[in-house]
LOVO-676236 format. One line per 2 residues: number of its first residue (from 1); their letters; for each residue x, y, z of C-alpha. Coordinates in pm, 1 decimal, padded with zeros to 6 digits. Layout:
REM LOVO-676236
NUM) A) X,Y,Z; ...
END
This chain:
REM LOVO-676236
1) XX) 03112.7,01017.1,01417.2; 02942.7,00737.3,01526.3
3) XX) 03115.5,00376.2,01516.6; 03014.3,00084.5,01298.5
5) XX) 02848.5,-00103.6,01642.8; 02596.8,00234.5,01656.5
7) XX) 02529.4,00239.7,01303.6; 02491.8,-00147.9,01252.6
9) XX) 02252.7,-00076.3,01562.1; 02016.8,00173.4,01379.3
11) XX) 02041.3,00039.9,01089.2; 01852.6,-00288.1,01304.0
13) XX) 01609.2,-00056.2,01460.4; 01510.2,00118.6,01118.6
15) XX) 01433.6,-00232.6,00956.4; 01195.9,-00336.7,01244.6
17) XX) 01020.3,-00007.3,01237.1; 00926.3,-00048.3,00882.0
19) XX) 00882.0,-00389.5,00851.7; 00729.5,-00419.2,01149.6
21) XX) 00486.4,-00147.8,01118.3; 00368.2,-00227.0,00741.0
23) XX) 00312.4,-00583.2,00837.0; 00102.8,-00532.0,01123.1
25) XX) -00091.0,-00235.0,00990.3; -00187.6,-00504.3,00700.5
27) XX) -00322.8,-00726.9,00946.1; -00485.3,-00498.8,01146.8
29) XX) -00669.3,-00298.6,00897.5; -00777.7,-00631.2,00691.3
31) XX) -00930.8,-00705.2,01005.3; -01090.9,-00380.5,01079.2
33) XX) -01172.1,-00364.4,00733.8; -01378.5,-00696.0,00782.2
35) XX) -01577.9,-00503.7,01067.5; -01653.9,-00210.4,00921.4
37) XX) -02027.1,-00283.5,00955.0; -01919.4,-00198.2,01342.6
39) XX) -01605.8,-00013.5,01368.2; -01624.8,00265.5,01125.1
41) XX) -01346.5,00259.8,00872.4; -01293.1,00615.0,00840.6
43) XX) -01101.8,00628.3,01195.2; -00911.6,00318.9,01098.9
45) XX) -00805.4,00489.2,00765.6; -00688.4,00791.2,00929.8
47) XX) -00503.7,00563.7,01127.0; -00287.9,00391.1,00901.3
49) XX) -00198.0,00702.8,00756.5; -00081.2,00848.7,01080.4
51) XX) 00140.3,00535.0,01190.0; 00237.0,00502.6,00792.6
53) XX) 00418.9,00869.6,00826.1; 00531.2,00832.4,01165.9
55) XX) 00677.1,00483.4,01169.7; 00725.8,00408.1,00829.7
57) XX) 00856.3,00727.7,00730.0; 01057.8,00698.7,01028.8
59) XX) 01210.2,00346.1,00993.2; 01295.3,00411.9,00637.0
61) XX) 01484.1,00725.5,00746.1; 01674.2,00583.6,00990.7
63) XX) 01720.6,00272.7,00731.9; 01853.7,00437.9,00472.6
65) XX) 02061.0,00696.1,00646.3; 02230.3,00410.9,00894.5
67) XX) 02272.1,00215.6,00572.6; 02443.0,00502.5,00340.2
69) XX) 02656.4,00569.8,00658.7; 02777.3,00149.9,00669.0
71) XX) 02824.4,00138.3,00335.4; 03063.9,00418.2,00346.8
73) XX) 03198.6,00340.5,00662.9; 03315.4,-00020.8,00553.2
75) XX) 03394.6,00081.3,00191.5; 03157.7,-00166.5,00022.7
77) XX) 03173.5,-00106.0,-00385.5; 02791.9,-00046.2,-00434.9
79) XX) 02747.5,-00200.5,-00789.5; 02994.7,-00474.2,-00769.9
81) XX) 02815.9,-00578.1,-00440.6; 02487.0,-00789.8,-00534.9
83) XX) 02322.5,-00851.4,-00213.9; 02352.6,-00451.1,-00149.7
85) XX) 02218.6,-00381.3,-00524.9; 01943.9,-00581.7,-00500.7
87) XX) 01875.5,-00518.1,-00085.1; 01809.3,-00142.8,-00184.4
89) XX) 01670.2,-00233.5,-00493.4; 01416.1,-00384.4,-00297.2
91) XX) 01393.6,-00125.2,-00070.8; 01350.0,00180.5,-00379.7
93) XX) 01070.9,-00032.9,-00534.2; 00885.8,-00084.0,-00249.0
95) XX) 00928.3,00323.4,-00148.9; 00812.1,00374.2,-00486.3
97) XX) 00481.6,00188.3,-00472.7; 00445.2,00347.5,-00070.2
99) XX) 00491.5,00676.1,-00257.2; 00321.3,00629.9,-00606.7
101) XX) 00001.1,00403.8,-00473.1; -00016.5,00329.8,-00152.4
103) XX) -00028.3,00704.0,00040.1; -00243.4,00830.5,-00199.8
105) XX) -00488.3,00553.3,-00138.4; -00450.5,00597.6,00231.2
107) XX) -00567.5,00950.6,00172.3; -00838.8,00819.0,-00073.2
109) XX) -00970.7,00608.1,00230.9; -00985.3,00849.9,00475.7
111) XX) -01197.1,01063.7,00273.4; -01472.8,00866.3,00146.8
113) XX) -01811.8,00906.8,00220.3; -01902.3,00616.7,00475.1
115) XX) -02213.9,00508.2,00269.7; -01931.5,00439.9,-00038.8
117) XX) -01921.2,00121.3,00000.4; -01808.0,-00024.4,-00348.5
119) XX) -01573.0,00280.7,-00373.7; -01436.8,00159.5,-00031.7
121) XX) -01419.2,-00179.6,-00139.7; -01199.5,-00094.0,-00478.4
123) XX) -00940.9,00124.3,-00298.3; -00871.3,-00121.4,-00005.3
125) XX) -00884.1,-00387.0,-00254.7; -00582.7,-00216.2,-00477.7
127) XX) -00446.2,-00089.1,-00117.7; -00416.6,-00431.4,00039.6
129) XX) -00247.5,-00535.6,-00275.4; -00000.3,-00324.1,-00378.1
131) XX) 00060.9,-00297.1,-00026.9; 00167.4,-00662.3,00075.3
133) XX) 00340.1,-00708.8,-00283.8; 00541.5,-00371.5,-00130.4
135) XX) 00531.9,-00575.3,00204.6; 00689.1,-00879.1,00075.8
137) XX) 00955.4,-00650.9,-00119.8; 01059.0,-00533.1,00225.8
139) XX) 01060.9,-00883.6,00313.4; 01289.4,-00994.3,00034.4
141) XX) 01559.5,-00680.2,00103.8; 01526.4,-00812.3,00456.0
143) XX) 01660.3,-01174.8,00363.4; 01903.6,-01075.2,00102.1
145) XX) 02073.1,-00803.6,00342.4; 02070.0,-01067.3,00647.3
147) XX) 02221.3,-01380.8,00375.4; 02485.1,-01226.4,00226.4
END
């Protein structure tokens, strides 16, 4: 079993997997989404869903796993323990609007016609959205598990 150091240490990589990788993808596709008279968006979309599933998926793995694995470790009462309540509340809301909004939009990108431009438009719109509101979630689990 691994020690509290090793745990404490994935628990640190999960975070900037998924925070790092949904924060950067929303930069870079804004901005790819801005040149999409040049860079076909199509390519880009399949993009962000492939890094999405791979690193997001990934980080939120190891994130959760590491932090079910502290939790037990250090014997931390779950709901009598605020910043942990609302650090993974955080966390289930914004894996809710990944799961409920945001990957089937990525799919919904990556499959429209490239001449759809308005239908483009709407789904990045909602995509860009829901995903920095998800984004700043992250964000806010982030500083409450880091301030306790």
């Amino acid at each position: 079993m691994a020690d509290l150091s090793t745990w404490r240490g994935l628990h640190v990589l999960g975070a900037v997997l998924l925070v790092g990788n949904v924060t950067v993808t929303g930069f870079w596709a804004t901005f790819l989404y801005a040149q999409r008279s040049v860079v076909p968006f199509r390519p880009v979309a399949r993009a962000i869903l492939w890094t999405d599933l791979v690193f997001t998926a990934a980080g939120a793995a190891l994130l959760t796993f590491s932090g079910i694995q502290l939790v037990l470790a250090v014997g931390y009462p779950f709901w009598a323990t605020p910043w942990l309540v609302r650090g993974v509340g955080a966390l289930a809301l914004s894996t809710l609007l990944w799961l409920v909004v945001l990957i089937p939009d990525q799919f919904r990108l990556e499959r429209l016609r490239p001449e759809d431009s308005a239908g483009l438009r709407r789904v990045f719109l909602r995509w860009s959205v829901v995903g920095w509101v998800s984004t700043g979630l992250l964000f806010y689990g982030l500083w409450v598990m880091v301030t306790k």
